[in-house]
C-alpha positions as CSV (number, residue, x, y, z in Angstrom):
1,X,-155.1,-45.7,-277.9
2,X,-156.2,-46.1,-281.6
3,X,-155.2,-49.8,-283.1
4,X,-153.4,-49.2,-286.0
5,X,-154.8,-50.8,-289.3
6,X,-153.9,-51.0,-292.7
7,X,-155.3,-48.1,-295.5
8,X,-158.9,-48.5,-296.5
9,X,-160.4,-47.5,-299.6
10,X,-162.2,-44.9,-298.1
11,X,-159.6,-44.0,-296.0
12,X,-157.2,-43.5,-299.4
13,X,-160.1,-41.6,-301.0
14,X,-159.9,-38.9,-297.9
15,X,-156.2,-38.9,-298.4
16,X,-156.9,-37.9,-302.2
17,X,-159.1,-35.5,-300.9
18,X,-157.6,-33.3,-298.8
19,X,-154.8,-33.6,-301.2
20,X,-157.2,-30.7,-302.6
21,X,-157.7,-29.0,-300.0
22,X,-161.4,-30.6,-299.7
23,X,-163.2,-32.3,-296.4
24,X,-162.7,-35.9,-295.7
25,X,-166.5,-37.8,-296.3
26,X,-167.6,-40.5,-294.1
27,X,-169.0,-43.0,-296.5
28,X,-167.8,-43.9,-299.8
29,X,-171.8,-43.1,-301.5
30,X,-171.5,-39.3,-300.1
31,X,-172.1,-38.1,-303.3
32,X,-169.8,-35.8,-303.8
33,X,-168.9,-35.3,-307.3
34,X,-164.8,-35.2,-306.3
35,X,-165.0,-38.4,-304.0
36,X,-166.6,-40.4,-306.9
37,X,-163.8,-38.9,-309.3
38,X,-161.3,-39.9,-306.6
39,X,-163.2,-43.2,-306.5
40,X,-162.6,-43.9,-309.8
41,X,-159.2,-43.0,-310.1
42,X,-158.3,-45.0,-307.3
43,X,-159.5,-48.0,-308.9
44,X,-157.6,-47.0,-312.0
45,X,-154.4,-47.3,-310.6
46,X,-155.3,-50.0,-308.5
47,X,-155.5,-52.1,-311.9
48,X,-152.5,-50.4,-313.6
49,X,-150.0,-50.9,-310.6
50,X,-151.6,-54.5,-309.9
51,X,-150.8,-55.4,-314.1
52,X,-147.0,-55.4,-314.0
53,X,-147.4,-58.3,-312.0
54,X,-146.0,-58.8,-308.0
55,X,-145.3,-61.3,-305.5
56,X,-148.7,-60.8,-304.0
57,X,-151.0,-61.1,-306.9
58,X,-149.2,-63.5,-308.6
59,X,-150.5,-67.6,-309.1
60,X,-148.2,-69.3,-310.3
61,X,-149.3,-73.3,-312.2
62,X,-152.2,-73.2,-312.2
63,X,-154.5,-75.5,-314.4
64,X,-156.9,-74.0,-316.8
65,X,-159.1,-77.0,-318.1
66,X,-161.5,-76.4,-321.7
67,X,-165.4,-75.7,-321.4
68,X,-167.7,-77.5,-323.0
69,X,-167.4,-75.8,-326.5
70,X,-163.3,-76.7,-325.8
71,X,-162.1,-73.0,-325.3
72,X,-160.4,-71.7,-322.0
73,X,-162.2,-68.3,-320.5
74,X,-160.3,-66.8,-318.8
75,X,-161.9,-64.9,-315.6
76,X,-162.5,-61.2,-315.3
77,X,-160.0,-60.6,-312.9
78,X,-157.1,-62.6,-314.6
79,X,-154.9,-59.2,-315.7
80,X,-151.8,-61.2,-317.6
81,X,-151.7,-65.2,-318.2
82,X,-148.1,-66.4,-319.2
83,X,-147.9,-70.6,-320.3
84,X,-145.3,-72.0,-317.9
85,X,-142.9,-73.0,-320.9
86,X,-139.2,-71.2,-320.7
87,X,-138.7,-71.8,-324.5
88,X,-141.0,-71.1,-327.2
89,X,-142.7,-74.3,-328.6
90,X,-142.5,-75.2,-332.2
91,X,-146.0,-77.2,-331.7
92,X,-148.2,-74.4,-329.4
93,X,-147.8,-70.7,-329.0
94,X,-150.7,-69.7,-326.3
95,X,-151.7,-66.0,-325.8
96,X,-154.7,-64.7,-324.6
97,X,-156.7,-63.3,-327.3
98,X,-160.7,-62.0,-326.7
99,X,-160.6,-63.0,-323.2
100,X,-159.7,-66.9,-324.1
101,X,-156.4,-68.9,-324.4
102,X,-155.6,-68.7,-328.1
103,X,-153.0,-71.3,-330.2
104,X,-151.1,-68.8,-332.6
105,X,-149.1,-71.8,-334.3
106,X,-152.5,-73.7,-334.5
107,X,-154.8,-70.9,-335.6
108,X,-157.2,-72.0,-332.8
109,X,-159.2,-71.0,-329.8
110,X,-159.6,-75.3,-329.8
111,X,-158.1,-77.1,-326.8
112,X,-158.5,-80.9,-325.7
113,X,-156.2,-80.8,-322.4
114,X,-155.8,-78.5,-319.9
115,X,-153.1,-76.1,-320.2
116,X,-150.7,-74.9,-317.3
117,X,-149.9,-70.9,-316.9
118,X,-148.9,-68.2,-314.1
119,X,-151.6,-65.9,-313.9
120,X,-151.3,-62.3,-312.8
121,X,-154.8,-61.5,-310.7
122,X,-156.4,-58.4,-309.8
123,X,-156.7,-58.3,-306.3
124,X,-159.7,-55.9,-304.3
125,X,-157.7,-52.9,-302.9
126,X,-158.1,-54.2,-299.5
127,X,-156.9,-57.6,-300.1
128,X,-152.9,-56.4,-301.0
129,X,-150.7,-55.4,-299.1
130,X,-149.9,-51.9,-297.2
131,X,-146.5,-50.7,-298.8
132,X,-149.0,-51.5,-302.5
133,X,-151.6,-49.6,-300.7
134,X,-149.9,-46.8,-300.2
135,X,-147.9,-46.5,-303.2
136,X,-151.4,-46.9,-305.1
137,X,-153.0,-44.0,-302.9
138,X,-150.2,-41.8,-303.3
139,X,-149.7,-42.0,-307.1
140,X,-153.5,-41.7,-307.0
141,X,-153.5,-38.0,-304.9
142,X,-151.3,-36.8,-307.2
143,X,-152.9,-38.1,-310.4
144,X,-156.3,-36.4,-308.9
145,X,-154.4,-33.5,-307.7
146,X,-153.3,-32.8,-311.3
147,X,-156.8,-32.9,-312.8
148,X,-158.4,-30.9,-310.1
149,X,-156.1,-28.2,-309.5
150,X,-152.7,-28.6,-311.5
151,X,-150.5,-27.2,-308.9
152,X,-146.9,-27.1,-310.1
153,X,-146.1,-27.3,-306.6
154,X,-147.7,-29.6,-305.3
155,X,-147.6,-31.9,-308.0
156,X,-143.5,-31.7,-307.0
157,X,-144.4,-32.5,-304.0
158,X,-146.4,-35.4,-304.3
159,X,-144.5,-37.1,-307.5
160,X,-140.8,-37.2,-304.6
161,X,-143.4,-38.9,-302.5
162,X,-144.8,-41.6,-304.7
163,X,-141.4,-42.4,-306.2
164,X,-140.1,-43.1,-302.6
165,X,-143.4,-45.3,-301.6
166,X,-142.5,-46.8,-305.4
167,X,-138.9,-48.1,-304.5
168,X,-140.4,-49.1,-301.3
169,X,-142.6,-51.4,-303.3
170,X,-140.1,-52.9,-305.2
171,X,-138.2,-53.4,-302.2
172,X,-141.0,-55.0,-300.7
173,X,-141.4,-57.2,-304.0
174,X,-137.5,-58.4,-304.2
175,X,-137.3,-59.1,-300.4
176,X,-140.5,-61.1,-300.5
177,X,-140.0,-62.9,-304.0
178,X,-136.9,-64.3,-302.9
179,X,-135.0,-64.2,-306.3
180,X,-131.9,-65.8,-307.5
181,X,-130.1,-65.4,-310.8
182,X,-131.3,-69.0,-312.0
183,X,-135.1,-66.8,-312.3
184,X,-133.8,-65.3,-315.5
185,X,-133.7,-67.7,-318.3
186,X,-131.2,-65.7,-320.2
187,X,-128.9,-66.5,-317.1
188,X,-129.8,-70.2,-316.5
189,X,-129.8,-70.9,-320.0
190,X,-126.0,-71.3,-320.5
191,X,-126.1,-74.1,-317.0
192,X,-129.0,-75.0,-318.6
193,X,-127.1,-76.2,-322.4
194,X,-124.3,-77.3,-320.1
195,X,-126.5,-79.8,-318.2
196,X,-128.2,-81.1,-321.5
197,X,-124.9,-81.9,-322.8
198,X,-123.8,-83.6,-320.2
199,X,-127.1,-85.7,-320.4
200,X,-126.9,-86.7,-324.0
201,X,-122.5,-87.2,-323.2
202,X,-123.7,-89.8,-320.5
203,X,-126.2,-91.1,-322.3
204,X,-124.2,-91.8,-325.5
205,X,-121.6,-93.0,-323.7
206,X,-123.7,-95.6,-321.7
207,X,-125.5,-97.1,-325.2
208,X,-121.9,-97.5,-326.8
209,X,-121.0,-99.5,-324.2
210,X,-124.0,-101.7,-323.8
């Protein structure tokens, strides 16, 4: 009995291919001009799915500290960097800009300290997991199928199928993330003035009567 394991990328490629009607290949260098295009689409959607950011390719405070010239480079897999600040500072305004952490308020690519962000990382196809996998391989047959042949019909088809392994994904993402309303800042933030008043209430009250 076969052991089970999850999608490879040749394994998703052969699924892309017989999406066409073509012959599963054996190694990922056959050189067959619609395995390398299936390749390369793969890996396209790979990065687009992997961008909007999920629980699995998501870091969250980590600690970015200035090179030598006092600039943060950021790596070539880090897809989306986000400061760890819920309001907007009036002092910094980081973005990424040219690959490098970038002060808008300051005008500068200059930074002294380290500086603390979630950071959204591209992840090899093999190292996320299966429901992504699949989504990702599915979305890619059909994008291939499209270029290749353009079946109406089977583009149909294949598009029901990637929107269910799509809500599958998400499902995956909300049952994993374990979210609560507090996640959303526009939520917390009325608890949020609530609490800050009653620390400055108790505060003021406490240096009136000293």
């Amino acid at each position: 009995m076969a052991t089970l394991q999850p999608t490879t990328k040749l394994e998703a490629v052969n699924v892309m291919l017989t999406s066409i009607g073509e012959a599963p290949v054996n190694s990922l260098i056959s050189g067959l001009e619609d395995a390398e295009l299936a390749e390369t689409i793969l890996e396209s959607v790979n990065k687009e799915t992997q961008s909007r950011g999920w629980i699995f390719n998501t870091d969250l405070k980590l600690s970015l500290s200035p090179n030598t010239d006092n600039q943060i480079v950021l790596p070539d897999n880090y897809l989306r960097v986000d400061t760890r600040g819920t309001l907007r500072s009036s002092s910094k305004d980081i973005v990424e800009r040219g690959r490098k952490l970038y002060d808008r308020i300051g005008n500068s690519f200059t930074f002294t300290d380290a500086v603390t962000v979630d950071v959204v990382i591209l992840l090899d196809f093999t190292d996320i997991p299966e429901v992504a996998r699949r989504y990702i391989t599915i979305r890619s047959a059909r994008i291939f199928q499209d270029r290749v042949l353009s079946s109406t019909n089977i583009h149909g088809f294949q598009l029901q199928d990637e929107q269910q392994a799509y809500i599958e994904l998400q499902d995956y993402h909300a049952e994993t993330a374990d979210f609560n309303i507090f996640d959303n800042y526009d939520t917390f933030a009325p608890l949020d003035r609530n609490i800050y008043g009653e620390h400055y209430i108790t505060n003021t009250l406490t240096e009136t009567s000293s």
